[in-house]
N, C-alpha and C positions, 0 to 999 in steps of 0.2 A: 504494500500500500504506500502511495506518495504523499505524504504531510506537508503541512508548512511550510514555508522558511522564515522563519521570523522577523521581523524588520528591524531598524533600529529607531530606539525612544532615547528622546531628550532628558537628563538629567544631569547636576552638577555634581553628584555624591556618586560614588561605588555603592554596587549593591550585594550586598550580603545576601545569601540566601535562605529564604523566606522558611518559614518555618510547618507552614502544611506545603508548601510545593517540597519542599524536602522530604518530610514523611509521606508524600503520593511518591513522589521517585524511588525512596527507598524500598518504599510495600511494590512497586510493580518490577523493581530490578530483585528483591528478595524474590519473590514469586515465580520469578525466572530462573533463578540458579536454584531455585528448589525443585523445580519440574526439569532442570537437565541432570542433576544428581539423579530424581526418579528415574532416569532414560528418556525422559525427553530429546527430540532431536534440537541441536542446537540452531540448525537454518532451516529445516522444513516438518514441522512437528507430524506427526502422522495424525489422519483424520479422527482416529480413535483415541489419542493423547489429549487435542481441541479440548473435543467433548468430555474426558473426562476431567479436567481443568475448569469447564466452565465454557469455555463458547457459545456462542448462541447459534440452533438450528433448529427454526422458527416452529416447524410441529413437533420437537421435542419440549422447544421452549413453551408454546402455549397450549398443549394437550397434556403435560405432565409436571415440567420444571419451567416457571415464571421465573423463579428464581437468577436462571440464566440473563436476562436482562439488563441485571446488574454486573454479576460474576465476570459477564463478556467483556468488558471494559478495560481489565485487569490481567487478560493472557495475550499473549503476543504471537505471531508466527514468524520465530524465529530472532537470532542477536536485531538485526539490519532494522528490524520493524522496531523492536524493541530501541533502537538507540535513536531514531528518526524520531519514535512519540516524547521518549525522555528528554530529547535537546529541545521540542519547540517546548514542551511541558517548563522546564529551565527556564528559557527566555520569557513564556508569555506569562507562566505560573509566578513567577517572581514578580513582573510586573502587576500584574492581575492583582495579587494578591494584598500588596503594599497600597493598593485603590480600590479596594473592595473591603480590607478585613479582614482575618482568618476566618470567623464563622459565613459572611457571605458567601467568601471566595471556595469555601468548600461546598461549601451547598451548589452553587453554581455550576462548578467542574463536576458534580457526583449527577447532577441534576441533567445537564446536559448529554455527559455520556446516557445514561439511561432514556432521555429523550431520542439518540443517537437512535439507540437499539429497540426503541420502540418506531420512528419511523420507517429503520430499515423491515423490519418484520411488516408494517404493512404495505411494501412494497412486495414482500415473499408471499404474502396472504394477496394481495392482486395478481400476479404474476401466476397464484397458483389457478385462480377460476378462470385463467386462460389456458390453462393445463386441460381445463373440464371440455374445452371444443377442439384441440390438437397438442398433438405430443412433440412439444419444444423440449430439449435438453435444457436448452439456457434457459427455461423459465423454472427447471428446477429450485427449490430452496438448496442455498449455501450457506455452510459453517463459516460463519462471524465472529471477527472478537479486535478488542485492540483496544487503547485509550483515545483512537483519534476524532472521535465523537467527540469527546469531551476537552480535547484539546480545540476543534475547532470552535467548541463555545466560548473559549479563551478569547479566540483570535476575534470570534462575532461580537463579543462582546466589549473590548476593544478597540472594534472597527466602528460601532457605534456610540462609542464615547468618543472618538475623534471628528462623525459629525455634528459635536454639540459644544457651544463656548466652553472652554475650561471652568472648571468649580473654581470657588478663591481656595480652599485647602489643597485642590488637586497635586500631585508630586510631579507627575510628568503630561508631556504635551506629547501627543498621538500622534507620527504621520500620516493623516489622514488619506493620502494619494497610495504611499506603501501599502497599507492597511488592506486598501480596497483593491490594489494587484494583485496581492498574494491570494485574499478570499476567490476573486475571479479564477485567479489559475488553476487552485486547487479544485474551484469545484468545474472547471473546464477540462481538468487533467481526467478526473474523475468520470464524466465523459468518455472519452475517449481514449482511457487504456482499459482494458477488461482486471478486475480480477480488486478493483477498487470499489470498495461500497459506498458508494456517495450519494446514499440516502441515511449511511449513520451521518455524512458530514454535512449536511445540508439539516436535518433536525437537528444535532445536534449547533451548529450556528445559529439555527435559529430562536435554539432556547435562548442561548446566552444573551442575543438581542437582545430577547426580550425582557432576560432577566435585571439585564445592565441598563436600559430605557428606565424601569420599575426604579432602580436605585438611584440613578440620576435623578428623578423627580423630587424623589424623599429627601435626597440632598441639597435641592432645589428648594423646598420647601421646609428644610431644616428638620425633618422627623428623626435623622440620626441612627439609633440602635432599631427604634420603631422599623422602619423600612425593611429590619432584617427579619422581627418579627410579625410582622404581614405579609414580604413576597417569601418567603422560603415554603411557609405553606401553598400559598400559591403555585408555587412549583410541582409542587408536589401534587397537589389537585389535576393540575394540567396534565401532569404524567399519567397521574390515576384515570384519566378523562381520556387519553388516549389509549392507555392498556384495555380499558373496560371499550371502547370501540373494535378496535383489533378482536377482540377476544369475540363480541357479537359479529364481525366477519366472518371467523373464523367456523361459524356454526352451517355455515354454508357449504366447507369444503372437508368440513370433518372428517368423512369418508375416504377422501381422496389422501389427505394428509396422513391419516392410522395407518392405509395402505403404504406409503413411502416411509414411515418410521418404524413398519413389521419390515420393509425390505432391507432399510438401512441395518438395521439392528441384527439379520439375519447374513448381511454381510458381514458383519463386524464382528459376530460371534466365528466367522474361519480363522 
């Protein structure tokens, strides 16, 4: 999968790094050397390693394990993927984080991912009741995972505070032009290489928008801590609001999905 590149922000101070973007680094590089110790492959994990890690594969994830939604966010396929999500995670998580807060700034990034992995599944849940009139391969559901949902809420949410006057507290001023290249390529890359999920990275942006719009106003409006404790539920309602959609799609194609997760699963037991 192809990420970010991060831009450069304006600031006079060096910046230290942040203290939840450190602990999301550490939990998804711990989590890596812990599944290559299991036998994990270190550049192309096997389909059956995914899944048992945590991946998301949309009729396992919404006929059994919801659970995966979240979990997805946190495996990697492979070092390359893994150091691509951890360098923009660096760059934007540090920034991000020092203009948000640690309690927003986590909620935001946990939020988005999971938003990620809820857009991408209803694109697996459409693609499949095109399954129900002809048998496309590509419209199969594919095993998912990675942090870069949630990293592009970084970048969305970032890109949307650069088209807004700076706050007077604000620490850095946003290249607004950068900002909006980088979102463009990524999700024009995304497009047009195979094998990129760019419906995690397009939901996932576009929570963060939305999350970062929410915060700006509060700050706007001086509500301060308030702001954290009004949108972060909000988030999470949104999500819940989207899982609970998905999930009555999914009532449609149940049949067809049982069927591909008794095949998968009978593949995967040789």
């Amino acid at each position: 999968m192809t990420e970010m590149q991060p831009p450069q922000f304006q600031s006079q101070s060096r910046l230290p790094l942040s203290q939840i973007t450190f602990l999301l680094i550490t939990l998804n590089v711990g989590l890596f050397i812990w599944q290559i110790f299991s036998g994990v492959d270190v550049s192309n994990p096997a389909t059956i390693d995914a899944l048992r890690w945590g991946a998301d594969y949309a009729p396992l994830t919404y006929l059994e394990e919801p659970l995966r939604i979240f979990s997805s966010t946190f495996f990697h396929f492979g070092l390359i993927h893994l150091m691509l999500n951890m360098w923009a995670l660096y760059i934007f998580g540090n920034i991000a984080e020092k203009t948000f807060g640690h309690v927003y700034f986590l909620g935001l990034y946990l939020l988005a991912g999971i938003m990620g992995s809820l857009v991408s599944g209803l694109i697996d849940i459409r693609n499949s009741y095109e399954l129900l009139e002809h048998v496309n391969h590509d419209l199969f559901p594919r095993v998912s995972a990675g942090a870069s949902g949630a990293v592009m809420g970084l970048g969305g949410a970032l890109t949307l505070l650069s088209l807004f006057p700076p706050l007077p507290q604000q620490q850095f001023l946003f290249d607004r032009k950068s900002l909006l290249i980088i979102l463009a390529l990524n999700i024009g890359m995304g497009f047009m290489i195979p094998g990129i999920n760019n419906a995690a990275h397009i939901g996932g942006m576009l929570m963060g928008a939305v999350m970062a719009l929410c915060w700006y106003i509060g700050q706007r409006f001086r509500l301060g801590f308030t702001t954290t404790i009004v949108v972060l539920p909000l988030g999470i309602f949104l999500c819940w609001l989207m899982y609970q959609y998905n999930l009555g799609l999914v009532s449609g194609i149940q049949p067809i999905w049982a069927e591909i997760l008794q095949q998968m699963k009978m593949q995967l037991a040789y």
